[in-house]
Structure formats: structure tokens, C-alpha cells
KETORLO-331848 format. One record per residue (C-alpha): x, y, z. Coordinates in steps of 0.05 Angstrom, whole numbers. Layout:
REM KETORLO-331848
pt c1 = X, c2 = Y, c3 = Z
...
//
This chain:
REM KETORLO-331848
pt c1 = 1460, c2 = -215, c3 = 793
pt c1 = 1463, c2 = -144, c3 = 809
pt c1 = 1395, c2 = -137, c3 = 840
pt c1 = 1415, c2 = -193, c3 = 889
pt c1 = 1482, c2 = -161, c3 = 900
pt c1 = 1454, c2 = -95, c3 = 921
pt c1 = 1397, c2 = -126, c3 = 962
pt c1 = 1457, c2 = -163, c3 = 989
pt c1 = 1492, c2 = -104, c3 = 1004
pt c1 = 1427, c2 = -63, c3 = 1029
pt c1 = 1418, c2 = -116, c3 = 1084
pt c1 = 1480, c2 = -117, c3 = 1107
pt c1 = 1481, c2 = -45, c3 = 1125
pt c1 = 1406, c2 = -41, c3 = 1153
pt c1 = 1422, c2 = -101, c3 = 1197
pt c1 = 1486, c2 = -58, c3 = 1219
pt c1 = 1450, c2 = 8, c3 = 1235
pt c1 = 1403, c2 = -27, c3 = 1267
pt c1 = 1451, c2 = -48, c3 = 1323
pt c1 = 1492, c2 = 6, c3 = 1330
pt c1 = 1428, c2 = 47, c3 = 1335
pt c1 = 1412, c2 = 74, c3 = 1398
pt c1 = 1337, c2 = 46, c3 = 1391
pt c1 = 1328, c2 = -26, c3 = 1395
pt c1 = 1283, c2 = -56, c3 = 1347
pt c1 = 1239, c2 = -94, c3 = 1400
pt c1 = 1207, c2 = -50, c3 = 1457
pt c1 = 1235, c2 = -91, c3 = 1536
pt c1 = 1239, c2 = -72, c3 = 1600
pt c1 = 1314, c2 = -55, c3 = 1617
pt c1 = 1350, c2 = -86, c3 = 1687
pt c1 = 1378, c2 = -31, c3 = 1733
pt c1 = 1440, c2 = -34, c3 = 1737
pt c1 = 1476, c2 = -28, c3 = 1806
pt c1 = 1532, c2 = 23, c3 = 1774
pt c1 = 1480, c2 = 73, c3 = 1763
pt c1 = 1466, c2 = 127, c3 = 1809
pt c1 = 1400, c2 = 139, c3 = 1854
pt c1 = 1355, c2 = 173, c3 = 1821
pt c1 = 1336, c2 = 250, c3 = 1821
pt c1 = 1277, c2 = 262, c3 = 1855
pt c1 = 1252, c2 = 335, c3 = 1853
pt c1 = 1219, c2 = 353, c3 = 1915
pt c1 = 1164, c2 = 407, c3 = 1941
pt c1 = 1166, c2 = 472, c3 = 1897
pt c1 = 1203, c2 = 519, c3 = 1947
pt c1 = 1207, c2 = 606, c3 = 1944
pt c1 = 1270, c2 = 624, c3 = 1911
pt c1 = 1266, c2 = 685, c3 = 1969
pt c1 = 1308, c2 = 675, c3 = 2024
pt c1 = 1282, c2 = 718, c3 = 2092
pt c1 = 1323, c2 = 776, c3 = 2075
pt c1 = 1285, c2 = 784, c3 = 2015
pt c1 = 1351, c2 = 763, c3 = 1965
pt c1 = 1342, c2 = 715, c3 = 1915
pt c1 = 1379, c2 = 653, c3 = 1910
pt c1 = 1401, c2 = 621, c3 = 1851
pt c1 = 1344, c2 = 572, c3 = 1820
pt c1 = 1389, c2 = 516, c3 = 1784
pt c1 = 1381, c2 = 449, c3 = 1818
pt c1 = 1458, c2 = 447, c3 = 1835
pt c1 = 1459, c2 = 508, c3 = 1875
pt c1 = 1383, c2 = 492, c3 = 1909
pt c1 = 1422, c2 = 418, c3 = 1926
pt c1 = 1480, c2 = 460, c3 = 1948
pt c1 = 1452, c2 = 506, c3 = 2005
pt c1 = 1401, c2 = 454, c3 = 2035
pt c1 = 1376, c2 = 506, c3 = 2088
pt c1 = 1304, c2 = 506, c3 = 2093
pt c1 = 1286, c2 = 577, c3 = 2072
pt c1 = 1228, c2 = 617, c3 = 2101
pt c1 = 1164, c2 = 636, c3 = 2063
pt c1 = 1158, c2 = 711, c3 = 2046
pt c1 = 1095, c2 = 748, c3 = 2082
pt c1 = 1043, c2 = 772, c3 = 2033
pt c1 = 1054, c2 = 846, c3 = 2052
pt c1 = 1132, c2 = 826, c3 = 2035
pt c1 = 1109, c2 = 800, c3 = 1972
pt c1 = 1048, c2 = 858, c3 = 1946
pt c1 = 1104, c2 = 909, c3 = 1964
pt c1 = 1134, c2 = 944, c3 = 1900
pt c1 = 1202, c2 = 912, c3 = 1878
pt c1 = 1247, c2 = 969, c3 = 1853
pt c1 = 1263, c2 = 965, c3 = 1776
pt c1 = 1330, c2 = 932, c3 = 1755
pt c1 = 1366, c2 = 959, c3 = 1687
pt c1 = 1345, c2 = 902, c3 = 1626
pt c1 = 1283, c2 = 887, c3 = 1671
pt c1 = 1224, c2 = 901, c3 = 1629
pt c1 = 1162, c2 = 921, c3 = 1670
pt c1 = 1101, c2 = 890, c3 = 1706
pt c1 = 1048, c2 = 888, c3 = 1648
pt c1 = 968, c2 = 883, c3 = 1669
pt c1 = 950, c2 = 806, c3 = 1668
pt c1 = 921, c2 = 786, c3 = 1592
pt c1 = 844, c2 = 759, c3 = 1607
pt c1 = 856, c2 = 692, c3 = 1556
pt c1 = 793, c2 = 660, c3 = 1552
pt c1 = 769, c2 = 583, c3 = 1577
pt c1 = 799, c2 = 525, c3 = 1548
pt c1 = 734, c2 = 492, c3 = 1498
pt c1 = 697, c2 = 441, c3 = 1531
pt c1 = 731, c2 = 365, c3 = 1522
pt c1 = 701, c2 = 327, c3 = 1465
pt c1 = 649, c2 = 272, c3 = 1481
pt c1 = 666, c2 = 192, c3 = 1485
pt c1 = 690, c2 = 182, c3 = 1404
pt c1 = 677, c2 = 224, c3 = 1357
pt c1 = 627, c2 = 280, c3 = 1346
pt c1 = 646, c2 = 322, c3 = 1402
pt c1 = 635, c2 = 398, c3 = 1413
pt c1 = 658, c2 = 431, c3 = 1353
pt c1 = 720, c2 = 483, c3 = 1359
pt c1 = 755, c2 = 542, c3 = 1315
pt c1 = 752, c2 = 544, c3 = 1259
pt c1 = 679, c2 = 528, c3 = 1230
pt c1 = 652, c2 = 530, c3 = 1305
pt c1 = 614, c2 = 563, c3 = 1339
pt c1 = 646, c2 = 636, c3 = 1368
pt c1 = 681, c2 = 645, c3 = 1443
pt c1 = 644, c2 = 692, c3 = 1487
pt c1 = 663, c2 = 762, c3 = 1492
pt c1 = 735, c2 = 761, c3 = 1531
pt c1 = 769, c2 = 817, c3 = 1552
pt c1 = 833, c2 = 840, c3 = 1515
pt c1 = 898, c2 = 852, c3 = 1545
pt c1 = 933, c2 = 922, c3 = 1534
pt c1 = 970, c2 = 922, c3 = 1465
pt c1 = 934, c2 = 856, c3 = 1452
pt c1 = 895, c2 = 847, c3 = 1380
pt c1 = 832, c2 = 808, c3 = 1389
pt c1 = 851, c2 = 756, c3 = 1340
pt c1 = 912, c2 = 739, c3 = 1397
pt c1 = 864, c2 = 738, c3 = 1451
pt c1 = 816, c2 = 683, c3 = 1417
pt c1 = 768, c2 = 733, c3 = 1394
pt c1 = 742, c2 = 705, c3 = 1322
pt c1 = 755, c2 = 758, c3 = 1274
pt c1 = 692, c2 = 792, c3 = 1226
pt c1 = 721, c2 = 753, c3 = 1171
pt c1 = 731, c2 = 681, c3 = 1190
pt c1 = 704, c2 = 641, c3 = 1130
pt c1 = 655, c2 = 601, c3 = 1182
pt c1 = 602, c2 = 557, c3 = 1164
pt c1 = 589, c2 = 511, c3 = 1106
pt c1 = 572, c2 = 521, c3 = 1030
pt c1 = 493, c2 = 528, c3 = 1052
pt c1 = 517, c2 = 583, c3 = 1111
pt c1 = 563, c2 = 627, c3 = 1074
pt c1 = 507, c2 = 634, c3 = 1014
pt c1 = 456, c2 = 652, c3 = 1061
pt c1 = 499, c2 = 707, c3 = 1094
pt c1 = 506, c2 = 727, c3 = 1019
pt c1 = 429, c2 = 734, c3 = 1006
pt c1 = 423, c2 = 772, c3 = 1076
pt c1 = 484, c2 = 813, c3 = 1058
pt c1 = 446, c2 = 831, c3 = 990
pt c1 = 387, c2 = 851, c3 = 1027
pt c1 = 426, c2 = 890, c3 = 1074
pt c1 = 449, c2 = 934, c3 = 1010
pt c1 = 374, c2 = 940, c3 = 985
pt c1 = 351, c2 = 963, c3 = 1069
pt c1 = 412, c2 = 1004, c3 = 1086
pt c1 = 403, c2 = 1074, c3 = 1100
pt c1 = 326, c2 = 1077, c3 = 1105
pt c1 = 330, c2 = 1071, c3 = 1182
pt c1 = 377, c2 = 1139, c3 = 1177
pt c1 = 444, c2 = 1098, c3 = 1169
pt c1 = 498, c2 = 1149, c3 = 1143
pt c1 = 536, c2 = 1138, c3 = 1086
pt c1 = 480, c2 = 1090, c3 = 1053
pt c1 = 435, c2 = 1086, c3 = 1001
pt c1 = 350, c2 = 1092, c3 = 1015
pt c1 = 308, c2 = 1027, c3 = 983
pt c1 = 308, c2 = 1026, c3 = 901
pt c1 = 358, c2 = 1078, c3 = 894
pt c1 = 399, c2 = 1093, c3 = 836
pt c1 = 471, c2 = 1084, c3 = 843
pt c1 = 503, c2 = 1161, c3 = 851
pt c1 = 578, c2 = 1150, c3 = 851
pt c1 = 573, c2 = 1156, c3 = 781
pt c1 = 531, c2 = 1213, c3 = 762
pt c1 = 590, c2 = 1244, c3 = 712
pt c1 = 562, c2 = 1182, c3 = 662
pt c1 = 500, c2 = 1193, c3 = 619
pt c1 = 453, c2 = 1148, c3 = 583
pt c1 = 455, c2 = 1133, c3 = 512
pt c1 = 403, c2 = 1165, c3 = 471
pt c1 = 403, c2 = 1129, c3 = 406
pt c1 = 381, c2 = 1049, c3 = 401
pt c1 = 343, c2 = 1056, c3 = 469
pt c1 = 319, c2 = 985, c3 = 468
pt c1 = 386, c2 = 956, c3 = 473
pt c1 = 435, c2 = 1004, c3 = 488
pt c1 = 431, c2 = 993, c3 = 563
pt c1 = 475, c2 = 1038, c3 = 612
pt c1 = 507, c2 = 983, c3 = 660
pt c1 = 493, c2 = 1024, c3 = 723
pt c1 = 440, c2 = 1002, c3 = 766
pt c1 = 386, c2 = 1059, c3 = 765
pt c1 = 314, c2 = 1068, c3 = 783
pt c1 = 282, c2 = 1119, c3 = 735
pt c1 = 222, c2 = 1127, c3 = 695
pt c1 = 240, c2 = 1148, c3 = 614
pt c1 = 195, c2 = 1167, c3 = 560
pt c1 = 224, c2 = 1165, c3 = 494
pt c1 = 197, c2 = 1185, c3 = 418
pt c1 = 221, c2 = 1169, c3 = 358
pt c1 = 200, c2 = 1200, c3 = 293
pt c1 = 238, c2 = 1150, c3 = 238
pt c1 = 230, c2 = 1180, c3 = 162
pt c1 = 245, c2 = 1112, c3 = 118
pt c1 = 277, c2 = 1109, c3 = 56
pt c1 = 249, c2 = 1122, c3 = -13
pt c1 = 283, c2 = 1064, c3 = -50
pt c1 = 251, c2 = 1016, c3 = 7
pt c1 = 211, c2 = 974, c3 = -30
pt c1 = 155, c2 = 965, c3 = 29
pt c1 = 159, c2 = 1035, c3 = 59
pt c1 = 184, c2 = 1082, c3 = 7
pt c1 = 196, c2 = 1141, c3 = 50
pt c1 = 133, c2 = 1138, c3 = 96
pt c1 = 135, c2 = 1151, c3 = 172
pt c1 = 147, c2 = 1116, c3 = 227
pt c1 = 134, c2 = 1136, c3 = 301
pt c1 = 147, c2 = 1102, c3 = 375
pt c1 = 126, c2 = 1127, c3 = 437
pt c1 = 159, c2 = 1071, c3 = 490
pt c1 = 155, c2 = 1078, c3 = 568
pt c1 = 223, c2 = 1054, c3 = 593
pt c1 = 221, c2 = 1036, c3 = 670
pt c1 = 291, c2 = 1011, c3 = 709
pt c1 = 284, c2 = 986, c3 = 779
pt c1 = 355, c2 = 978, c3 = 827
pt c1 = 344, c2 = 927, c3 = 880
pt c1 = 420, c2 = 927, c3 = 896
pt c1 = 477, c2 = 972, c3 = 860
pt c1 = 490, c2 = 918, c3 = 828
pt c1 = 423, c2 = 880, c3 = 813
pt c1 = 357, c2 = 924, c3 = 780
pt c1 = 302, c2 = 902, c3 = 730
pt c1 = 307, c2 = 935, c3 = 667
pt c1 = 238, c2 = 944, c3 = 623
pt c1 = 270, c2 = 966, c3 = 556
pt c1 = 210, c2 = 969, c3 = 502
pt c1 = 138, c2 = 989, c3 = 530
pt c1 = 94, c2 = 1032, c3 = 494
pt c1 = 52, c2 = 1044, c3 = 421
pt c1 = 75, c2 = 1042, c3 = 352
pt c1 = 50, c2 = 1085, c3 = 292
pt c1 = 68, c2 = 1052, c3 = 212
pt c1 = 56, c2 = 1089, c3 = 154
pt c1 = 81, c2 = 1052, c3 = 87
pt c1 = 71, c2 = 1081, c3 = 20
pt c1 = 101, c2 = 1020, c3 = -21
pt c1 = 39, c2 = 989, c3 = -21
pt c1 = 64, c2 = 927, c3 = -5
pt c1 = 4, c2 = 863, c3 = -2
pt c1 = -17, c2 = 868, c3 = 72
pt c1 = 28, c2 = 923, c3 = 92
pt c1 = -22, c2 = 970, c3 = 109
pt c1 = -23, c2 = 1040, c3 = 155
pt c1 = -32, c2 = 1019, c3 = 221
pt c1 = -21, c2 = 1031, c3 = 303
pt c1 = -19, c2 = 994, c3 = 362
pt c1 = 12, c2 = 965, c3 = 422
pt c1 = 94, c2 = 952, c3 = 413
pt c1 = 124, c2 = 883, c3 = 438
pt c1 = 151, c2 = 884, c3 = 509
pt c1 = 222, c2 = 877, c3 = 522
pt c1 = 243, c2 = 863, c3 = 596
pt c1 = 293, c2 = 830, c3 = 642
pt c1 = 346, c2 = 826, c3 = 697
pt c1 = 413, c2 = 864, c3 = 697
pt c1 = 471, c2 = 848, c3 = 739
pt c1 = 534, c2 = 903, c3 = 749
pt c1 = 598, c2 = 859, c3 = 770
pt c1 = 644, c2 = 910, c3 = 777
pt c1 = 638, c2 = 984, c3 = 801
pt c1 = 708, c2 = 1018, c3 = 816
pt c1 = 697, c2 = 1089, c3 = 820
pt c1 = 769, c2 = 1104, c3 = 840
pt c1 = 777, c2 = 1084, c3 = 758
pt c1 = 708, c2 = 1099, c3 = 730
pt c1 = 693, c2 = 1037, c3 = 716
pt c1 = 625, c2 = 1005, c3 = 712
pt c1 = 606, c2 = 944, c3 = 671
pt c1 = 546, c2 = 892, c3 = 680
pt c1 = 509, c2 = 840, c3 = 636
pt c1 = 436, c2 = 818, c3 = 626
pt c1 = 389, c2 = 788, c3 = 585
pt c1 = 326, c2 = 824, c3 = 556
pt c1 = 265, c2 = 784, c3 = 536
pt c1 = 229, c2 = 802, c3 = 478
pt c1 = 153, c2 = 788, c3 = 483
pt c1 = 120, c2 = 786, c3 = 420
pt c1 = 58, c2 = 813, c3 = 455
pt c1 = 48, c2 = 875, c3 = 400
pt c1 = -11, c2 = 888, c3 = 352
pt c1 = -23, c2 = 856, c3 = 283
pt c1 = -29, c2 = 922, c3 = 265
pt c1 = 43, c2 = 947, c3 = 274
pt c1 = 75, c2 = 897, c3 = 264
pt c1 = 93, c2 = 872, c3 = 334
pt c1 = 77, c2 = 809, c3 = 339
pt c1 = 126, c2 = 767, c3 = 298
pt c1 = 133, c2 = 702, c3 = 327
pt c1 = 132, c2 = 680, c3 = 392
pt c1 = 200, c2 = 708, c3 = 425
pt c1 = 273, c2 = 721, c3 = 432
pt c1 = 327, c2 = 726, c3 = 491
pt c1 = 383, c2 = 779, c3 = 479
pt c1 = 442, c2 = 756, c3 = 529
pt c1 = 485, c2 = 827, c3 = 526
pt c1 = 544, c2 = 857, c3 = 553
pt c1 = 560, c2 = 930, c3 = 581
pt c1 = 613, c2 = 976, c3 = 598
pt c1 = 629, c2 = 1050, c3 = 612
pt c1 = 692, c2 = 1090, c3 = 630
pt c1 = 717, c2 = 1151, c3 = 647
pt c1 = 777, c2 = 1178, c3 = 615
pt c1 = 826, c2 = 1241, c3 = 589
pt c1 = 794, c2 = 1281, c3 = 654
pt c1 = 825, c2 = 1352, c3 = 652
pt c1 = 807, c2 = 1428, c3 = 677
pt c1 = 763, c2 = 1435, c3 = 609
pt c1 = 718, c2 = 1371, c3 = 616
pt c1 = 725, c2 = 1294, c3 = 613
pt c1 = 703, c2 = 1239, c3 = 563
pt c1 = 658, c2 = 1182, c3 = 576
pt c1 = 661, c2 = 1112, c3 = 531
pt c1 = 596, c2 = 1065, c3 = 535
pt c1 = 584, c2 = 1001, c3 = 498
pt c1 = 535, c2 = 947, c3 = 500
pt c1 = 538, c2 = 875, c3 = 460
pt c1 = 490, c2 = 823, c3 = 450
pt c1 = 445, c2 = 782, c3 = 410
pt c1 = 387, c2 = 774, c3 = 397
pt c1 = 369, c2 = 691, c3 = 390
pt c1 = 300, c2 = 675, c3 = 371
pt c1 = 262, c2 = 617, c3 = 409
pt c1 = 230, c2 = 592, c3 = 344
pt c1 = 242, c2 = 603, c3 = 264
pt c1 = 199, c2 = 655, c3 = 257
pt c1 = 239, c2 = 720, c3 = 274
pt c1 = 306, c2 = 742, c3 = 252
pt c1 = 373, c2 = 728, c3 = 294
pt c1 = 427, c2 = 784, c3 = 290
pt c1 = 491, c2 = 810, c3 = 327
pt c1 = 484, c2 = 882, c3 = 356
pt c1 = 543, c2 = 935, c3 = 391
pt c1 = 519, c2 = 1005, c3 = 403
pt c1 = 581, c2 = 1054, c3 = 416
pt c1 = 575, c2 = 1125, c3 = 457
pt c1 = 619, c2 = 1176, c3 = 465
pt c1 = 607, c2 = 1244, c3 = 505
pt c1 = 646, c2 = 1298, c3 = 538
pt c1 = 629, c2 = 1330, c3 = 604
pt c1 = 638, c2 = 1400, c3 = 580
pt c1 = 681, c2 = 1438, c3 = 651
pt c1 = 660, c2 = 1375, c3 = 683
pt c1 = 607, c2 = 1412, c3 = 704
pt c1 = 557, c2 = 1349, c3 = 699
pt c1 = 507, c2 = 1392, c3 = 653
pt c1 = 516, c2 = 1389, c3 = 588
pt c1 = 542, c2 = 1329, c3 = 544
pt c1 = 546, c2 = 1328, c3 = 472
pt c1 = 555, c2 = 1266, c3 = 441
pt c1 = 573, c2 = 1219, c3 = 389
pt c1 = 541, c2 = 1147, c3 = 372
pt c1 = 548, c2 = 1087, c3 = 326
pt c1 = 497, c2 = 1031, c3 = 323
pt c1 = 522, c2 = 955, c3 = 287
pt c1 = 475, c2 = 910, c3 = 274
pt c1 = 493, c2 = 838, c3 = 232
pt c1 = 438, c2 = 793, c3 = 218
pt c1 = 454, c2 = 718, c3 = 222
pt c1 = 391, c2 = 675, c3 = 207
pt c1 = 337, c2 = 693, c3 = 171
pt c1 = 254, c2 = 692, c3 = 201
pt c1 = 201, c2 = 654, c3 = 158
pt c1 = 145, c2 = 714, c3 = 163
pt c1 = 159, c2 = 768, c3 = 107
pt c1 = 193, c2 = 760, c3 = 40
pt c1 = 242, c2 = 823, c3 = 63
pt c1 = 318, c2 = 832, c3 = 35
pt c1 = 317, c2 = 880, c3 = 115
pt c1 = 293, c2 = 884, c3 = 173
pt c1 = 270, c2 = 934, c3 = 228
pt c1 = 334, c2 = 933, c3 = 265
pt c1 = 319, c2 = 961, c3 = 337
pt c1 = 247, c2 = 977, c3 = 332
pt c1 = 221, c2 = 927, c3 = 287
pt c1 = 231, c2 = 847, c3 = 277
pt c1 = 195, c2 = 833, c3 = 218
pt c1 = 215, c2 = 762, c3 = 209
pt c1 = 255, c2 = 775, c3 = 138
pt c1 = 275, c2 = 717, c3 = 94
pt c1 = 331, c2 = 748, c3 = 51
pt c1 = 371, c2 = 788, c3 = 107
pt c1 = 423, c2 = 741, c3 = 133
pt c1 = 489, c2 = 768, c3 = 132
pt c1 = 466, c2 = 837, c3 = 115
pt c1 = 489, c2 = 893, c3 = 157
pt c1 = 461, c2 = 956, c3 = 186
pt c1 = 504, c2 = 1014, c3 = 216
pt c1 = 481, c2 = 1078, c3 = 233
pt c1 = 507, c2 = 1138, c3 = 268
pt c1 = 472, c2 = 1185, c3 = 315
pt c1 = 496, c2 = 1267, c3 = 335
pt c1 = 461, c2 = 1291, c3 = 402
pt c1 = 473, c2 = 1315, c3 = 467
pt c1 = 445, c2 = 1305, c3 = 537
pt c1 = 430, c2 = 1359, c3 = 577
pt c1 = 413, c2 = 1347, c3 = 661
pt c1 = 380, c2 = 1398, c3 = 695
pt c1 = 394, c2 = 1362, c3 = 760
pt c1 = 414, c2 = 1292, c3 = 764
pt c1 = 333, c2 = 1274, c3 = 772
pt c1 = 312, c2 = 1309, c3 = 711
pt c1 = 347, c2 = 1303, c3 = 649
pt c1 = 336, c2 = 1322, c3 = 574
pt c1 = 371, c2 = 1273, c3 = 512
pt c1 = 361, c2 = 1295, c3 = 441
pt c1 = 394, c2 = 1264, c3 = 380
pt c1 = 389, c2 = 1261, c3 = 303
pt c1 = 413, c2 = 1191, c3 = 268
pt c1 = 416, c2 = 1174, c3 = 202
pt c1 = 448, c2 = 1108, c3 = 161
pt c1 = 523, c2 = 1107, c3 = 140
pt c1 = 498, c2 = 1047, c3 = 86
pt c1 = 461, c2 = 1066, c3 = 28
pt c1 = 411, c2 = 1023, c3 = -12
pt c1 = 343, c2 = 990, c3 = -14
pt c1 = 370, c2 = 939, c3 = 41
pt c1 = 358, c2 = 997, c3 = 101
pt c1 = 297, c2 = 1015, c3 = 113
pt c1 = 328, c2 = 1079, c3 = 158
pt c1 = 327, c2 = 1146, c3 = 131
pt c1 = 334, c2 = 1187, c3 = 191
pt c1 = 312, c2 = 1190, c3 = 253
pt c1 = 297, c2 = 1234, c3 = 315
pt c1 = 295, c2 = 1215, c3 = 383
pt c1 = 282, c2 = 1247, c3 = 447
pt c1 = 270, c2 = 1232, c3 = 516
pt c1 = 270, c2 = 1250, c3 = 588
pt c1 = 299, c2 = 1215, c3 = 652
pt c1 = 269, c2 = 1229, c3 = 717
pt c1 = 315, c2 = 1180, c3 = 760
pt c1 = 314, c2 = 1166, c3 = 834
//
């Protein structure tokens, strides 16, 4: 009952507006009515001028008013200079707006327009006028589809690895090593994956003398050394190839372990891309990510070839901080892990911390401070090991998971210019027990970076 009431009620007023609207709701032709007055027809566009030169008024009422015919102007009359009034504003150049766009074709699928079409022609711009007023499309329309803009991106990254070589000022030359952070330093400690996120191009030598533990059941204090060939490649500041672990390995247990025998030979090979998302050196800020490959390609010998391989997805970061007249401090960390393709080699968590101080700010010398975590999550299938080789070794234990390594490393890093540069640094374990096969450990390299 009260849904039919208000319906009731509803119609009643819609029928109601309805005629009292001024609209009717059926389109007819009206009747003229013979109380209406004759139409107003506007006539030929006349000068508002009069012969003198005064101007008349230009409502309709006062042009119906004075019905004279009034006399065209000469053109000197009218190219002569009319004297400035007070709250007239003056004569400005004429604006150059460029042609209307061609008229689409019959239906649809005419010439396309702005935005997403193709650019005006060069026009010329009035005085005062921004070129965005004038039609001009501006440097950063977002024109073209998905397809168009990611190909500008892939020219626009080859741009960055081409800029400069012709002479351009400002740039960087082909392969070159991002400079607008040069008051950073590489780690020295855990060089295979404590990766510096900037984008360099260098060659690095590193060796490592490692003295082992004498309650290590395998190695029982013998030696260890490493001579690896780092090489870093920078396509883009923000893209470069990263070869981490390339070079020869030297064992020497004296646990006389079954099979473990002194031996040498080729390392595995560790490689892969790196990718720097953000640069901000109003902050000094740099951080990137990556993924190393590690090729089980070593010898027998030195135990290099465990398995097949793993992928080590990481994360870096450096900043700049507590800058003052004496010097500043620099933080660097890198985080991965290390995931094996197969069972045979050991899966663990790594973070490598760095801390130096840029003694003056003189960008020369840099002592430092380092820690290096590593946490081993699944155990290999290759040796019957309660540890494992942590950064220069994956020996494929069976008892390590959930074990823990942590080491800390003292050093400096001296550059003699930012192409040549000298790191030197003595680490030793903060764990004790036969579950670390570290003693101590010496490293040293040199950087010669483009």
C-alpha cells in the first residue's frame, strides 16, 4: 500500500512538472503567431569608424538608432598609429598559432591528433608565449604505446653507454665507472660476495692466504691459498657484469682425512649481472641488486667442483654519513643466498657489513672495519662435514645445517689515485670450535678501475 501510494504520488508530480516545464515532451513545429514582432535580421558587418575617424557605439540599439550609412576608413587612415588611451593595454605582435589538424576520414580511423599523435611542425612562438600554449608538443609528452615508450627506453640506455665519446661535456666515455661516488671504497674481506653496488669497470687481483684451524678435523691447521682475477664491466651506471670468483686454488690438509689430499687447481667461476636502482649523490646513496652464478667448473683437485651449480640473488647498499672537517664514514652491505640447483651443495644465508672512514676526506686513506654472517640452511650430499668452506669453498657438507659462521676482518684501503688502489686486511673467526674451519686469514688486492 505504500509503494503504490508513493508511485501514486511520484506521478502526479512528474506529470505536473512536465507541463509547467518550459520543454515540451514531444519535439513540433510551433505556429507564428501574428502578436509577435518581425524578426531581427542582422545585416552587412559595417566599420564602427565614422569619416571623422570617432567611433560610434557598437550595440545594436544605437547602430539601429543612427541609420546613416557611414564611410569606410582609407587604409593609410587605418595603418596610421592610434594614440594610446589610459586602461588601453598595447598592440602586442600577432601569436603564429599553428593549422587546424587535417579533418578525419569518412568513419572512423581518421588522422590521428594530440595526444599519442604524431607532432605539429615547428610553429613560431608568440612573445611571452610558452611552447606548450602555442601547440608545440612538449619533450615529455608520454607518446606512443607500451611497445614505443620501451623502445625509447632501450635507446635511452644506450644513449647512457655512447654519451660522451663523441666529446659531449658533462658525460661519461663507453664502459666507464661511475665517478660521482669516488669517496666509497670496496670491501676487502669476502670478495666473492661482498659486491660494492656501484657500477664500475676495473680489473682486481686478490690473494688470500687462509691458516685453518687445528681442532678441524679435515684440515687441522694446514694452508690454504686463492689467487682470483675479479673483472667488473659498466655498460650503464646502473647496469655492469660482475665476474666475482676467477682464478686457482692451493689446499693443504694435514687431518688426513680419506681422499682429502694436497692439491691445486682451477677455482669455480662465479659471474653475473648487477643492476643499481638508485644513485642519489645529493644523499650518498647507492644501492643495486644481482645475482651471481656459481659454476662448478673447478678442479677435482681443490675441491671446486661440488655439484653442478648455484644462483645467489643478493642485495646492496652504501651510504655516506657523519661528514665533518676531520673525515666522513661510509656503511656498505650486501645480502643474499646462495640456492643450489641440485642436492649436492650446501644452501646458506650470507650479509657482509663494512665500515670505513675517509680520514680529512681527503679520498686516500680508509681504515676499516668488517663483519662477515654466514647461516647454513640445507645440507649437500658430497662430504660427511659438521662445516663448510664458507666464501671460498662449497664442499657439499651433510651435518652443517643451521650452523653459523661469523667472522670479522681489520684493514684499510689505501688509493693512490682513484685508478690504482691498494686493500689490505687481516680476518679471523669470532666462533670458536671444530665447526669453523677459519683460523685467520689475509687478504690483499689491487683495483685498477676505469
Amino acid at each position: 500500500m505504500r509503494s503504490f501510494l508513493f508511485g501514486s504520488v511520484g506521478l502526479a508530480v512528474a506529470l505536473w512538472t512536465s507541463s509547467a516545464a518550459a520543454q515540451e515532451l514531444a519535439w513540433r513545429p510551433t505556429l507564428h503567431s501574428a502578436r509577435s514582432a518581425a524578426p531581427v535580421r542582422l545585416g552587412r558587418p559595417q566599420p564602427i569608424y565614422t569619416e571623422a575617424g570617432h567611433a560610434e557605439s557598437n550595440d545594436a540599439e544605437t547602430q539601429v538608432r543612427h541609420a546613416a550609412p557611414v564611410a569606410r576608413l582609407s587604409v593609410a587612415r587605418l595603418s596610421a598609429p592610434r594614440p594610446l588611451v589610459r586602461g588601453q593595454s598595447p598592440d602586442l605582435p600577432p601569436v603564429n598559432v599553428p593549422p587546424p589538424p587535417p579533418p578525419p576520414g569518412p568513419g572512423f580511423g581518421g588522422p590521428a591528433v594530440f595526444p599519442g599523435g604524431p607532432a605539429p611542425g615547428p610553429v613560431g612562438l608568440g612573445v611571452g608565449e610558452e611552447a606548450y600554449n602555442s601547440g608545440v608538443v612538449v619533450g615529455n609528452a608520454d607518446l606512443g604505446g607500451f611497445w614505443t615508450r620501451m623502445g625509447d627506453k632501450f635507446k635511452r640506455c644506450w644513449s647512457d653507454m655512447t654519451y660522451a665519446i663523441d666529446g659531449g661535456v658533462g658525460g661519461r666515455a663507453m664502459f666507464q665507472s661511475d665517478h660521482c661516488f669516488d669517496s666509497f671504497i670496496s670491501p676487502v674481506s669476502n670478495p666473492v660476495f661482498f659486491e660494492d653496488p656501484r657500477a664500475l669497470t676495473e680489473f682486481r687481483p686478490i690473494f688470500i692466504w687462509q691458516s685453518t684451524r687445528d681442532t678441524n678435523p679435515v684440515f687441522a691447521g694446514g694452508d690454504n691459498f686463492f689467487v682470483i682475477l675479479q673483472g667488473r664491466v659498466a655498460f650503464t651506471e646502473h647496469v655492469s657484469l660482475v665476474i666475482n670468483k676467477l682464478g686457482w686454488t692451493w689446499i693443504n690438509p694435514d687431518g688426513g682425512f680419506p681422499g682429502i689430499d694436497e692439491g691445486s687447481g682451477f677455482s669455480e667461476l662465479h659471474l653475473g649481472p648487477k643492476f643499481t636502482f638508485i644513485r642519489n649523490d645529493n644523499t650518498g646513496t647507492v644501492a643495486a641488486a644481482g645475482a651471481n652464478f656459481e659454476i662448478a667448473a673447478g678442479s677435482t683437485d681443490a675441491l671446486q667442483n661440488t655439484g653442478n651449480w648455484s644462483i645467489s640473488p643478493y642485495f646492496s647498499i652504501a651510504q655516506n654519513f657523519w661528514r665533518t672537517s676531520y673525515g666522513a664514514f661510509n656503511f656498505m652491505n650486501t645480502t643474499g643466498y646462495s640456492l643450489s640447483i641440485d642436492s649436492k651443495r650446501s644452501d646458506f644465508l650470507y650479509s657482509s657489513f663494512h665500515l670505513d672512514y675517509n680520514i680529512l676526506n681527503a679520498g686516500k686513506l680508509y681504515p676499516l672495519i668488517e663483519l662477515n654472517w654466514t647461516r647454513y640452511t640445507m645440507n649437500g650430499s658430497q662430504q660427511p662435514f659438521d662445516f663448510d668452506g664458507t666464501n671460498l669453498f662449497n664442499f657439499g657438507s651433510m651435518a652443517v645445517a643451521g650452523h653459523s659462521d661469523l667472522t670479522m676482518a681489520l684493514g684499510f684501503r689505501y688509493k693512490f689515485s682513484e685508478a690504482i688502489q691498494l686493500g689490505l686486511a687481516g680476518e679471523f673467526s669470532l666462533l670458536g670450535g671444530s665447526r669453523h674451519m677459519e683460523g685467520f686469514r689475509i687478504g690483499v688486492d689491487m683495483i685498477f678501475r676505469y
